[in-house]
N, CA, C and O atoms as a Tripos MOL2 file, in Angstrom:
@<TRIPOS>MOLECULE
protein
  292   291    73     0     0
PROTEIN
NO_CHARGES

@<TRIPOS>ATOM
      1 N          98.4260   70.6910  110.5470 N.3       1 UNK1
      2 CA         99.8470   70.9380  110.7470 C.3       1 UNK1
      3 C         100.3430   72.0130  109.7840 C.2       1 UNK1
      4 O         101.1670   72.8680  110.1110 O.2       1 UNK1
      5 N          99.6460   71.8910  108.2630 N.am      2 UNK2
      6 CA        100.3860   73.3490  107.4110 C.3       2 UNK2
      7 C         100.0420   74.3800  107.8570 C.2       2 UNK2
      8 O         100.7950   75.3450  107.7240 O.2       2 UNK2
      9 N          98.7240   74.5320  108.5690 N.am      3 UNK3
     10 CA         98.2230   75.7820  108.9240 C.3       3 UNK3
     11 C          98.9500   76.2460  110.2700 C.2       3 UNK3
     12 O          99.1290   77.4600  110.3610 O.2       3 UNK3
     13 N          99.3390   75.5470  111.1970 N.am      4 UNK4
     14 CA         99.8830   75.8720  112.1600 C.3       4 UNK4
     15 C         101.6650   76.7270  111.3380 C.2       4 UNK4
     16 O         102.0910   77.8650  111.5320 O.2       4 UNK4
     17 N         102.1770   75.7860  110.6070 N.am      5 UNK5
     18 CA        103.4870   76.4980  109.6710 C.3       5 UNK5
     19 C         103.5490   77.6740  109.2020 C.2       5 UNK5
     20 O         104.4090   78.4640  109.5940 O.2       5 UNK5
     21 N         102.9740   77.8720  108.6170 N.am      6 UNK6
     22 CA        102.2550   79.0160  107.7110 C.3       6 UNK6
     23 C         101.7530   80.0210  108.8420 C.2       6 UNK6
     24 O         102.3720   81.0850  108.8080 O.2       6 UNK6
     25 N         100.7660   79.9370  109.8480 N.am      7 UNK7
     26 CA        100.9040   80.9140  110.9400 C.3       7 UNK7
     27 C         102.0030   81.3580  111.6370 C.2       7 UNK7
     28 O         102.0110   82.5450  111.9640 O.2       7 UNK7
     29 N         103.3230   80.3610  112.0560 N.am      8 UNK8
     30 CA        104.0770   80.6550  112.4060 C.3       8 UNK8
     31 C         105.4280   81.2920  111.4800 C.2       8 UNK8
     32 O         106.2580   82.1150  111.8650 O.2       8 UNK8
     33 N         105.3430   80.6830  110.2820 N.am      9 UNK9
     34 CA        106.0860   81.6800  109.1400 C.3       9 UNK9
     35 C         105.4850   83.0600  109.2530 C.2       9 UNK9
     36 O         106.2310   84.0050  109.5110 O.2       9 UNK9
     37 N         104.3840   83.2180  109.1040 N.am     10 UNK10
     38 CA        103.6070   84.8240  109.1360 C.3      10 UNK10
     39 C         103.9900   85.6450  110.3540 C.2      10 UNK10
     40 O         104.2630   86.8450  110.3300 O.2      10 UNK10
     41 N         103.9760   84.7800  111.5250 N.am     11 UNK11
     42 CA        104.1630   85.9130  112.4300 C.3      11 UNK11
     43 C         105.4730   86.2980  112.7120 C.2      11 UNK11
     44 O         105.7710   87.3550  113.2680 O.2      11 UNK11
     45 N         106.4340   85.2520  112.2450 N.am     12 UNK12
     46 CA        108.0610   86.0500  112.5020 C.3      12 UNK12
     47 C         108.1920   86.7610  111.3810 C.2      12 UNK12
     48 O         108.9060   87.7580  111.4930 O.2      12 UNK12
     49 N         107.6520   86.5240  110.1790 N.am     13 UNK13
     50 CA        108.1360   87.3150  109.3650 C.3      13 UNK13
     51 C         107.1000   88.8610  109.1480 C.2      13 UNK13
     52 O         107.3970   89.6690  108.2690 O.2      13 UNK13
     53 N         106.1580   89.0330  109.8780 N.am     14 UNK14
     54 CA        105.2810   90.2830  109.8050 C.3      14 UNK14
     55 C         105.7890   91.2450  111.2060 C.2      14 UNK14
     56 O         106.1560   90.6960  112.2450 O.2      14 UNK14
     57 N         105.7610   92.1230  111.1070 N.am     15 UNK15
     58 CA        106.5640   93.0590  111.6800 C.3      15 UNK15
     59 C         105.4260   94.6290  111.4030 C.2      15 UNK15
     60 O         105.0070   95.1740  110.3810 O.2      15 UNK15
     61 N         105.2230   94.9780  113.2110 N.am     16 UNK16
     62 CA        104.4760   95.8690  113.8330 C.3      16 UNK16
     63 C         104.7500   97.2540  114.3400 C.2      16 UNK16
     64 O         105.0830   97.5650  115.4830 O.2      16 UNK16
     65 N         104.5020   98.2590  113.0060 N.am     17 UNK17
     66 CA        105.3030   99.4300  113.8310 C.3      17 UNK17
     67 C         104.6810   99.9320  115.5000 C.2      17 UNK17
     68 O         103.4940  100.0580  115.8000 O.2      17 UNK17
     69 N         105.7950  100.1390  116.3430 N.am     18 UNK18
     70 CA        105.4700  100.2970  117.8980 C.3      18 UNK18
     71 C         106.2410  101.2840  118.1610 C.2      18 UNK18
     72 O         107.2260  101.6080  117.4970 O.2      18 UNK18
     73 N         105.6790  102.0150  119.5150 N.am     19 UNK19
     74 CA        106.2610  103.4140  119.9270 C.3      19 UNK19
     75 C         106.6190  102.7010  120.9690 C.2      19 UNK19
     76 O         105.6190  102.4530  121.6420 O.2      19 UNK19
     77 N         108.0870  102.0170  121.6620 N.am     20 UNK20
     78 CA        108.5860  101.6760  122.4290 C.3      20 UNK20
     79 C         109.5690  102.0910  123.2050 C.2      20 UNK20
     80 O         110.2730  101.2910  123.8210 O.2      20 UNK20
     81 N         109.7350  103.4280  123.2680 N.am     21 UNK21
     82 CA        110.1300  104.2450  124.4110 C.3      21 UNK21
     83 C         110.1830  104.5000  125.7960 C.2      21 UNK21
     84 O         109.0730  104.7430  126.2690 O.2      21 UNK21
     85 N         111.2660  104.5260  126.7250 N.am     22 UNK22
     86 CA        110.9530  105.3270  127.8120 C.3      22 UNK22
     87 C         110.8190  106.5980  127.7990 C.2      22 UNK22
     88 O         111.2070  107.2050  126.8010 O.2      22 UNK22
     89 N         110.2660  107.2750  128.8480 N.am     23 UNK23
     90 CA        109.4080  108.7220  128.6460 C.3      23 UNK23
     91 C         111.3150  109.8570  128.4780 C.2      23 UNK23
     92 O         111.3000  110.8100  127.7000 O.2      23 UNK23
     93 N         112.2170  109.6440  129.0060 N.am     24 UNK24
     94 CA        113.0900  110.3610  129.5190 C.3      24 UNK24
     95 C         113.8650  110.1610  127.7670 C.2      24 UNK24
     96 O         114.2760  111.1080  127.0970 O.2      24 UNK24
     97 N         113.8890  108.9870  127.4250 N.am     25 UNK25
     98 CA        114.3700  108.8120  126.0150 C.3      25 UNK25
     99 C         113.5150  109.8400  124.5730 C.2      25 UNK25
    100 O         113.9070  110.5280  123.6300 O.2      25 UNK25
    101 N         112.1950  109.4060  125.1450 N.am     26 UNK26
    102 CA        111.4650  109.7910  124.0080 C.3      26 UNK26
    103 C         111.6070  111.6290  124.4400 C.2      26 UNK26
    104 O         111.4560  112.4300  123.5180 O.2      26 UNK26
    105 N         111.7880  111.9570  125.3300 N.am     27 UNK27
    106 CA        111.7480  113.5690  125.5350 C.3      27 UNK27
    107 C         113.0760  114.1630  124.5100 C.2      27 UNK27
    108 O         112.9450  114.8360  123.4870 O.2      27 UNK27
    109 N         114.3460  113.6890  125.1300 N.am     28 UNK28
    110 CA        115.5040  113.8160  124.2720 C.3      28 UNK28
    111 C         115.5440  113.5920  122.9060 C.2      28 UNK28
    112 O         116.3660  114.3410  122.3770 O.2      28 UNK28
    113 N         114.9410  112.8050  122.0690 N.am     29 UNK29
    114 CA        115.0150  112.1460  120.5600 C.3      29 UNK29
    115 C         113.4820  112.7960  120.0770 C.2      29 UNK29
    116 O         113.3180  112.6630  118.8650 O.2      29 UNK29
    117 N         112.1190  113.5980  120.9180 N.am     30 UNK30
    118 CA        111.3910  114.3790  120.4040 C.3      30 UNK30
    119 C         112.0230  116.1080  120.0170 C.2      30 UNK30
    120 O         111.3710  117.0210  119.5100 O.2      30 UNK30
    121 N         113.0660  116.1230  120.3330 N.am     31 UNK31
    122 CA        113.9090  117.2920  120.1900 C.3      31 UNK31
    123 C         114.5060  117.4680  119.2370 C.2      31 UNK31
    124 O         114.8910  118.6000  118.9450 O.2      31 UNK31
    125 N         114.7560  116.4090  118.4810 N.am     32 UNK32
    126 CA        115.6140  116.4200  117.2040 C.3      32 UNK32
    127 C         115.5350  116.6290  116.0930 C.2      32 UNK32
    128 O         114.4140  116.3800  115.6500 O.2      32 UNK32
    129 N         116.6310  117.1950  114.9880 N.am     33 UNK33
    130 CA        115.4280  117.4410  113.9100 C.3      33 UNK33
    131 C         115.4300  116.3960  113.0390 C.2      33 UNK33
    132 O         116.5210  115.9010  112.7560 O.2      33 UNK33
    133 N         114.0080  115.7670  112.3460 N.am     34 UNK34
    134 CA        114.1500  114.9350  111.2340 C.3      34 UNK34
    135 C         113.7590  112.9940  111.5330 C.2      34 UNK34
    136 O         113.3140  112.0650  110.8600 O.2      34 UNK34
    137 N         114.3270  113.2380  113.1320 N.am     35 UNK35
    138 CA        114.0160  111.8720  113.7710 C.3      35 UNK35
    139 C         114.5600  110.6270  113.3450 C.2      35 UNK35
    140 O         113.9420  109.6020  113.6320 O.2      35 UNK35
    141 N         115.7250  110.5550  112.6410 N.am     36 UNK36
    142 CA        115.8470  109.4540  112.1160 C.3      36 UNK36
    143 C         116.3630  109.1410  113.7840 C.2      36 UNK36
    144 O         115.2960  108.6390  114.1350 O.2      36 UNK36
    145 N         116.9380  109.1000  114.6220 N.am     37 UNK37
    146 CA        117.8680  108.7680  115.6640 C.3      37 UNK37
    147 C         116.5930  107.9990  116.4670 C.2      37 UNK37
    148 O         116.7370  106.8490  116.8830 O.2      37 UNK37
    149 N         115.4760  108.6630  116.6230 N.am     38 UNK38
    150 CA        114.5250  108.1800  117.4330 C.3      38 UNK38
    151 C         113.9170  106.9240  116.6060 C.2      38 UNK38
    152 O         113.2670  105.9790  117.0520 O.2      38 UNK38
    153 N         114.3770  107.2280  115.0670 N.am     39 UNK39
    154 CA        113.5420  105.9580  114.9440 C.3      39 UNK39
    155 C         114.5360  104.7730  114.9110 C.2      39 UNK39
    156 O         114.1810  103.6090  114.7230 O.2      39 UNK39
    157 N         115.8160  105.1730  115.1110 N.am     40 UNK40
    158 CA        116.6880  103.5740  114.9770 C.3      40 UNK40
    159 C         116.9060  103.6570  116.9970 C.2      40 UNK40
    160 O         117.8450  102.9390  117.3420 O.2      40 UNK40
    161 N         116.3990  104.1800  117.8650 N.am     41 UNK41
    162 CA        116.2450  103.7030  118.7630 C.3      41 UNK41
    163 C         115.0920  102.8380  119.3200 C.2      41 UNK41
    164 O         115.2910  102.0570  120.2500 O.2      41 UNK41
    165 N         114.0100  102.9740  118.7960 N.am     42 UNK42
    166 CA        113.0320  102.5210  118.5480 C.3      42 UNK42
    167 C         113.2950  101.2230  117.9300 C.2      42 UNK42
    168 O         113.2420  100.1970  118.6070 O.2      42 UNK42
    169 N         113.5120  101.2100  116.9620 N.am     43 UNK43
    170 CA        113.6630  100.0180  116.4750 C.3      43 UNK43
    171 C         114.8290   98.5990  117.1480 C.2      43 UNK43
    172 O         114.6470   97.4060  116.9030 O.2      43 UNK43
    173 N         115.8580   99.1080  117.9160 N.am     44 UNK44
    174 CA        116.8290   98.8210  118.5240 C.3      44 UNK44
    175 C         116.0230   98.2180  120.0500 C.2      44 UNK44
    176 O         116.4480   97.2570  120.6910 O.2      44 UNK44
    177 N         114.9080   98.9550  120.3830 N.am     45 UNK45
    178 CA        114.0790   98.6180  121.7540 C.3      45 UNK45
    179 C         113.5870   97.5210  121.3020 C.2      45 UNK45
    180 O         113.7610   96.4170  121.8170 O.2      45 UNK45
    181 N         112.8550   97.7860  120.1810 N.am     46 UNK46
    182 CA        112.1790   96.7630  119.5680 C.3      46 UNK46
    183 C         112.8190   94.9100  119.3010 C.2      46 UNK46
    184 O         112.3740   93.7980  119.5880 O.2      46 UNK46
    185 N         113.5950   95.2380  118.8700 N.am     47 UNK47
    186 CA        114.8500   93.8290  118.4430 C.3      47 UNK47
    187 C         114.9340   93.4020  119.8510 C.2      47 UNK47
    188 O         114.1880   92.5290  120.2930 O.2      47 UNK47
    189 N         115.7580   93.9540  120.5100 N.am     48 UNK48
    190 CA        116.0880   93.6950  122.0710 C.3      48 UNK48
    191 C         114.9210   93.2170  123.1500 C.2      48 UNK48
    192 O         115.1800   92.4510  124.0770 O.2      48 UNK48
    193 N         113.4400   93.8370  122.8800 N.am     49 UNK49
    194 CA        112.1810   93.1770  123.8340 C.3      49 UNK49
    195 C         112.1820   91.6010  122.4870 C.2      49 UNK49
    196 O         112.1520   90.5430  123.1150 O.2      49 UNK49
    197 N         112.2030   91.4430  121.3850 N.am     50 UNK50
    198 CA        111.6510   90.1180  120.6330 C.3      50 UNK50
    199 C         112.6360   88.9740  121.1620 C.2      50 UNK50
    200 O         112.2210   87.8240  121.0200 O.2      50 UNK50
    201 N         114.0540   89.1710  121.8320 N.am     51 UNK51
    202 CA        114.9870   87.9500  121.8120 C.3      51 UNK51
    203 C         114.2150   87.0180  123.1930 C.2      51 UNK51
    204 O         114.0920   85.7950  123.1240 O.2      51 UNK51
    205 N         113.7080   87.8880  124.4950 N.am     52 UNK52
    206 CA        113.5730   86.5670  125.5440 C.3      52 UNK52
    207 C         112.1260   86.2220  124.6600 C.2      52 UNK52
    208 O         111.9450   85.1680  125.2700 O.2      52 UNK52
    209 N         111.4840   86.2500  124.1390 N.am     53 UNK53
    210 CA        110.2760   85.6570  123.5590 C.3      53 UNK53
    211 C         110.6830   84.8250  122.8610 C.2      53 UNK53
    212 O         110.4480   83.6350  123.0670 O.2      53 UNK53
    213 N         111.3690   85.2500  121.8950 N.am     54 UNK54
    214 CA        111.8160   83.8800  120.9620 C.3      54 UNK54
    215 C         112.7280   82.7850  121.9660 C.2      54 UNK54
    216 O         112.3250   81.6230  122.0300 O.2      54 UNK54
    217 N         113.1410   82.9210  122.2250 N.am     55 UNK55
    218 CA        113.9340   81.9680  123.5390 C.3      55 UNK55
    219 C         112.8760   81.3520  124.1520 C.2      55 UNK55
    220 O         112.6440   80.1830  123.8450 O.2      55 UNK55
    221 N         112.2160   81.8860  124.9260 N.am     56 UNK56
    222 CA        111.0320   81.2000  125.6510 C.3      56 UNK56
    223 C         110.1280   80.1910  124.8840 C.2      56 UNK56
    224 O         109.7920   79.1160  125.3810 O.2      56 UNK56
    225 N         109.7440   80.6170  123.6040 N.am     57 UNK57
    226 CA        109.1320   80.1210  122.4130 C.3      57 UNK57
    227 C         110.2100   78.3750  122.5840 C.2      57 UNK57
    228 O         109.9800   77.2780  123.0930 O.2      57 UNK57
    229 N         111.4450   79.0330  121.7940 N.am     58 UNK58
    230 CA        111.6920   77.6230  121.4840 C.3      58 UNK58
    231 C         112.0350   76.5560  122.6680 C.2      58 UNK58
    232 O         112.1120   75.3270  122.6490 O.2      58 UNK58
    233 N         112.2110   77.5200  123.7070 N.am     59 UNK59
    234 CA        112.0480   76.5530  124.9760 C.3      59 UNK59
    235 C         110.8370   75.7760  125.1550 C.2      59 UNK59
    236 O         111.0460   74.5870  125.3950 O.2      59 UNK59
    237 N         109.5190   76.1730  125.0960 N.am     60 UNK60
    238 CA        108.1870   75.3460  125.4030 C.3      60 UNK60
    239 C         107.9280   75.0960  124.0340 C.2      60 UNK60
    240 O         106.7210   75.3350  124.0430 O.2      60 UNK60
    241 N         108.2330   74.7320  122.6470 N.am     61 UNK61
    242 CA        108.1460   73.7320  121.6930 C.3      61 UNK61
    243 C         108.8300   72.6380  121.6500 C.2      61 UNK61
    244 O         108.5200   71.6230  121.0260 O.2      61 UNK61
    245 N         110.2630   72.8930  122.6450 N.am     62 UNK62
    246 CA        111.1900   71.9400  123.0350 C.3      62 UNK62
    247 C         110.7830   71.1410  123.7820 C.2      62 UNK62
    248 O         111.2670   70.0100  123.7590 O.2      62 UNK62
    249 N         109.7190   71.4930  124.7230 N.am     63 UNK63
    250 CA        108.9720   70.9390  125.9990 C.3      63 UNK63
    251 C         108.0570   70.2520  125.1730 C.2      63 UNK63
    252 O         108.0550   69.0360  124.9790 O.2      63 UNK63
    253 N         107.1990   71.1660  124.6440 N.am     64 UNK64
    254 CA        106.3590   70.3640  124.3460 C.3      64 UNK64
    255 C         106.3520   69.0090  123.5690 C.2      64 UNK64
    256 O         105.6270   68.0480  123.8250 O.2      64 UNK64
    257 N         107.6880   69.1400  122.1470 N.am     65 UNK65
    258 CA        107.7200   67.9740  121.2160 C.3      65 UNK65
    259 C         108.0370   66.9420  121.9440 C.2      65 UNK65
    260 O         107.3910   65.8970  121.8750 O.2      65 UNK65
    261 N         109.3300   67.1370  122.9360 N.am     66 UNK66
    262 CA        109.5110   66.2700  124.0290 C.3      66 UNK66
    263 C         108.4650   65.0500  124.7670 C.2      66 UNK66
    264 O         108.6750   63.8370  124.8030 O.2      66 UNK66
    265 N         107.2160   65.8550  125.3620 N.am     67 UNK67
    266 CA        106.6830   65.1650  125.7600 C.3      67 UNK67
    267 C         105.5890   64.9340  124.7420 C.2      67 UNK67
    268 O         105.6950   63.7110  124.6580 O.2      67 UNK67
    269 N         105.0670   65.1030  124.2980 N.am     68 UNK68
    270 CA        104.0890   65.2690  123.2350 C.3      68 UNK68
    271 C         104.4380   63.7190  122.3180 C.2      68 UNK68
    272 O         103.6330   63.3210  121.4760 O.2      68 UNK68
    273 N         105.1950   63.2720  122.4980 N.am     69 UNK69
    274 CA        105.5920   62.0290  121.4560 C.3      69 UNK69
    275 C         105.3890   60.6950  122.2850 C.2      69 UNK69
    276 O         105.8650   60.2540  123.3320 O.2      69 UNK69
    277 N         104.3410   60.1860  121.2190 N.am     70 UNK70
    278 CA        103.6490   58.7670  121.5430 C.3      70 UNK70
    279 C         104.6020   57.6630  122.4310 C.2      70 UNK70
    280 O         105.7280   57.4540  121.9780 O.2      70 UNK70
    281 N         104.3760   57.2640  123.1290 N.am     71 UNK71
    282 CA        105.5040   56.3570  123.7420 C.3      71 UNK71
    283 C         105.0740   54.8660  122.9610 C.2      71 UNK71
    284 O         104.1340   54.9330  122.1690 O.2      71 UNK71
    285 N         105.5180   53.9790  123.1010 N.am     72 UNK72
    286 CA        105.1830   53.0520  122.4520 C.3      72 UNK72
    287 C         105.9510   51.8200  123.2940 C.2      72 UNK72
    288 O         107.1380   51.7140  123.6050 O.2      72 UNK72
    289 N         104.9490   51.0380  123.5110 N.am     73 UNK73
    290 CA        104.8960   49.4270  124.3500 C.3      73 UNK73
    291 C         106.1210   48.3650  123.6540 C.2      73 UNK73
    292 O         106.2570   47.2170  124.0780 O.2      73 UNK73
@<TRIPOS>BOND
     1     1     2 1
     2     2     3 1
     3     3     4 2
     4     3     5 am
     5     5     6 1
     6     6     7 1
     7     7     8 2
     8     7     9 am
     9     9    10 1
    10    10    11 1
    11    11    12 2
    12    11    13 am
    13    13    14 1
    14    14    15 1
    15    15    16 2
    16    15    17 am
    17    17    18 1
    18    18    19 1
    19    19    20 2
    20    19    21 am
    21    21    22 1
    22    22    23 1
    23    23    24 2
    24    23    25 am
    25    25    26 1
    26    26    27 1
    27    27    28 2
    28    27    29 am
    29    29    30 1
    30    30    31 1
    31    31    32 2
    32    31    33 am
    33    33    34 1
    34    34    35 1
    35    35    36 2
    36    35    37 am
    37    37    38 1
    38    38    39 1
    39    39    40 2
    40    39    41 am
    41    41    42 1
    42    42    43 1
    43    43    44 2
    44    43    45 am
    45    45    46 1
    46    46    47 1
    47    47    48 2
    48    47    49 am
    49    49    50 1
    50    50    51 1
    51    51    52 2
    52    51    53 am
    53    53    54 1
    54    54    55 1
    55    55    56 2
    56    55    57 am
    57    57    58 1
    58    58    59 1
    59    59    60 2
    60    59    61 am
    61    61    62 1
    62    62    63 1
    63    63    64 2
    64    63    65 am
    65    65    66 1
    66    66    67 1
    67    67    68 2
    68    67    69 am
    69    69    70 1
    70    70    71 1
    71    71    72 2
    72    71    73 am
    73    73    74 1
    74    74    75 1
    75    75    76 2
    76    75    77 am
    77    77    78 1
    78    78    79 1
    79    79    80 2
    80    79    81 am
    81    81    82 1
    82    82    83 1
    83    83    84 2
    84    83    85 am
    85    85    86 1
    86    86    87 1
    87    87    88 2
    88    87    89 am
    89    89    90 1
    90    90    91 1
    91    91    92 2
    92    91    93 am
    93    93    94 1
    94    94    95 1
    95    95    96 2
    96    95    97 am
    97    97    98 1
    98    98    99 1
    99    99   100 2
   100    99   101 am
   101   101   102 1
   102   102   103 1
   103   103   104 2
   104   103   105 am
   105   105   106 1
   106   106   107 1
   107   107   108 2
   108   107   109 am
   109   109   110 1
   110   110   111 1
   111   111   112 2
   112   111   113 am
   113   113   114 1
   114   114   115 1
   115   115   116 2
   116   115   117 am
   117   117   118 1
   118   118   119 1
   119   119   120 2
   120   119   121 am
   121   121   122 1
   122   122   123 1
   123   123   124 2
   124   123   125 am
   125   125   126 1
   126   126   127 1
   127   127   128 2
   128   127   129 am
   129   129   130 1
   130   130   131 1
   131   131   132 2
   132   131   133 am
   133   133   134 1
   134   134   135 1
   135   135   136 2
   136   135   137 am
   137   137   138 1
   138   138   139 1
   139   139   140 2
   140   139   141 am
   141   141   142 1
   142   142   143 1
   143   143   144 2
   144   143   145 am
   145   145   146 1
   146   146   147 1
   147   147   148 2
   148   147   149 am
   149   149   150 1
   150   150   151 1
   151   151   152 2
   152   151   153 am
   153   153   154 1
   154   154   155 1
   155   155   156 2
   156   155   157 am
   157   157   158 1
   158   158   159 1
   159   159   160 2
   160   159   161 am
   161   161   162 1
   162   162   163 1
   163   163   164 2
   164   163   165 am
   165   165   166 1
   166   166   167 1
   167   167   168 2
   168   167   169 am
   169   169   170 1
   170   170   171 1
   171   171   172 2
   172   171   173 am
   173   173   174 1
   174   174   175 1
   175   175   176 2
   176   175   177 am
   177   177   178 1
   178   178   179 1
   179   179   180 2
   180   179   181 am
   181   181   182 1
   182   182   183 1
   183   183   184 2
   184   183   185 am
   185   185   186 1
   186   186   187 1
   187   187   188 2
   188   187   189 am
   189   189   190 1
   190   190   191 1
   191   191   192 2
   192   191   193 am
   193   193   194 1
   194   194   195 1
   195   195   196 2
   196   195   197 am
   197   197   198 1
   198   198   199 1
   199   199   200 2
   200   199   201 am
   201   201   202 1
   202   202   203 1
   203   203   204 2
   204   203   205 am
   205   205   206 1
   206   206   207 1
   207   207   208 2
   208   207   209 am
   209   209   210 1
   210   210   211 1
   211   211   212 2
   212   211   213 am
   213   213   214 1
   214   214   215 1
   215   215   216 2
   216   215   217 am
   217   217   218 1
   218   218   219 1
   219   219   220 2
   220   219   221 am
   221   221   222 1
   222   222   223 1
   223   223   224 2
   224   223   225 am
   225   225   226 1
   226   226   227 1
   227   227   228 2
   228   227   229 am
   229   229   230 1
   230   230   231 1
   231   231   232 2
   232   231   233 am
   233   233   234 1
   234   234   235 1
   235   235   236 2
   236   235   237 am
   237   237   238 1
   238   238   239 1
   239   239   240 2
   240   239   241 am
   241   241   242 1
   242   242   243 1
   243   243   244 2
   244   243   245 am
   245   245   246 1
   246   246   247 1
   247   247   248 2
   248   247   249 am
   249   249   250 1
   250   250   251 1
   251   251   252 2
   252   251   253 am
   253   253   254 1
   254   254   255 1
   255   255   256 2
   256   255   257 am
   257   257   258 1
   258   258   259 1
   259   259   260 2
   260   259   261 am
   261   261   262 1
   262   262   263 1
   263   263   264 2
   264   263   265 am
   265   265   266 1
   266   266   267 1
   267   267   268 2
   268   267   269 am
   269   269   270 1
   270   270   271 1
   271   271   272 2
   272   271   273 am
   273   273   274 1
   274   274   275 1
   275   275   276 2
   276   275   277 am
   277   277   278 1
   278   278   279 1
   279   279   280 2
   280   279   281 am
   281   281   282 1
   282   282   283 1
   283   283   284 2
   284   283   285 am
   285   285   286 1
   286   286   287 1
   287   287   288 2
   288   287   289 am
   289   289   290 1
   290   290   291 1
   291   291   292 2
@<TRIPOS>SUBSTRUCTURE
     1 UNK1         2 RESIDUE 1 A UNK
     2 UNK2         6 RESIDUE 1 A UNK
     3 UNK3        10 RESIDUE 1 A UNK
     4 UNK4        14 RESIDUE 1 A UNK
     5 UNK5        18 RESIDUE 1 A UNK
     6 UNK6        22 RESIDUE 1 A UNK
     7 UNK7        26 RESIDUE 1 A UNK
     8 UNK8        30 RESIDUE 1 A UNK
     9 UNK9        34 RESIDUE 1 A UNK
    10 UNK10       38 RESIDUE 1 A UNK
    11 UNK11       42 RESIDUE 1 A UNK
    12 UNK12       46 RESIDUE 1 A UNK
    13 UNK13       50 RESIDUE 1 A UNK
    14 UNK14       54 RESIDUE 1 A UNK
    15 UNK15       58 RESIDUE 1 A UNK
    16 UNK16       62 RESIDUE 1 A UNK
    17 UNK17       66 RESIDUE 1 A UNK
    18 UNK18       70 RESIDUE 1 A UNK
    19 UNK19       74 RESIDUE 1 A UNK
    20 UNK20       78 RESIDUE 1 A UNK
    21 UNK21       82 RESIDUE 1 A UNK
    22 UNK22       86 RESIDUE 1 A UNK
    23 UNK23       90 RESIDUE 1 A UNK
    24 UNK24       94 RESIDUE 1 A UNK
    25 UNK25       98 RESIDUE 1 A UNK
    26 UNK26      102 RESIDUE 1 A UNK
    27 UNK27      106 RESIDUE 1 A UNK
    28 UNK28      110 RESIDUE 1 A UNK
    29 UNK29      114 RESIDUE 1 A UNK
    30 UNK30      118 RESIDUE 1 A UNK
    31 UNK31      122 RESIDUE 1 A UNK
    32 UNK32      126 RESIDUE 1 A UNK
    33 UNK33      130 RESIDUE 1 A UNK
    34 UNK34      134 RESIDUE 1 A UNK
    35 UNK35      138 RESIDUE 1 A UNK
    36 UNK36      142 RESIDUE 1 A UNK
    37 UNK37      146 RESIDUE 1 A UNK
    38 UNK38      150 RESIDUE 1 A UNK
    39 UNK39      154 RESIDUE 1 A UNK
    40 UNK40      158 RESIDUE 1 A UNK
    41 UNK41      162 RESIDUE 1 A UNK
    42 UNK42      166 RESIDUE 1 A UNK
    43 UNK43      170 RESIDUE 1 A UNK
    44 UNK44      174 RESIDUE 1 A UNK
    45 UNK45      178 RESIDUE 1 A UNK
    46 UNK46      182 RESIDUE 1 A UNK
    47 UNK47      186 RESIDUE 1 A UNK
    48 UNK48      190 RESIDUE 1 A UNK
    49 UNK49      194 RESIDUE 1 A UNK
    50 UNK50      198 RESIDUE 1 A UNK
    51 UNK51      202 RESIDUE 1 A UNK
    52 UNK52      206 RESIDUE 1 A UNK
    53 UNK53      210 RESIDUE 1 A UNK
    54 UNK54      214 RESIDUE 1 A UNK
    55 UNK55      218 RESIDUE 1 A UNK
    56 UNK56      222 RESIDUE 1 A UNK
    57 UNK57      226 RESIDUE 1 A UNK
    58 UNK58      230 RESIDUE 1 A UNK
    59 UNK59      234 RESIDUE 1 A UNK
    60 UNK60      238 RESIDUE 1 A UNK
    61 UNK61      242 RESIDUE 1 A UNK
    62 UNK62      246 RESIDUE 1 A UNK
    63 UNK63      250 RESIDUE 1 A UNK
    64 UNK64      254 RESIDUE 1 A UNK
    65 UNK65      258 RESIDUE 1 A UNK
    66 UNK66      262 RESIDUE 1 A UNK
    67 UNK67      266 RESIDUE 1 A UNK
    68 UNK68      270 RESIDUE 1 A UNK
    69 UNK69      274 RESIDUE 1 A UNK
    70 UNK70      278 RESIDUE 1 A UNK
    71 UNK71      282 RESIDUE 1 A UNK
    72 UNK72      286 RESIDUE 1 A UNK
    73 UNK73      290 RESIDUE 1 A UNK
């Protein structure tokens, strides 16, 4: 059970740089000078794809603790 904690502390809190662009975005923000704009759009794609995962997540731990618990006679 700690090891399962501890994996799941690690993976919300470790963070993966990703090129998460559409092609029509990344053409416009490869134009720019210096890039900071491309990189807080990027990062903004990024935040916005992690929310239905985490949702989904705590939906099937919800499921699971749910049923997962011993019934008892």
């Amino acid at each position: 059970m700690k090891h399962r904690v501890l994996f799941i502390v690690f993976t919300l809190f470790t963070f993966v740089t990703t090129n998460a662009q559409c092609a029509m975005c990344r053409a416009v923000l490869e134009s720019e000078e210096g890039q900071s704009t491309a990189k807080g759009v990027n990062d903004g794609i990024v935040y916005l794809m992690i929310i239905p995962y985490v949702l989904i997540a705590g939906i099937g731990i919800a499921i699971y603790t749910r049923f997962s618990k011993k019934k008892e006679i």
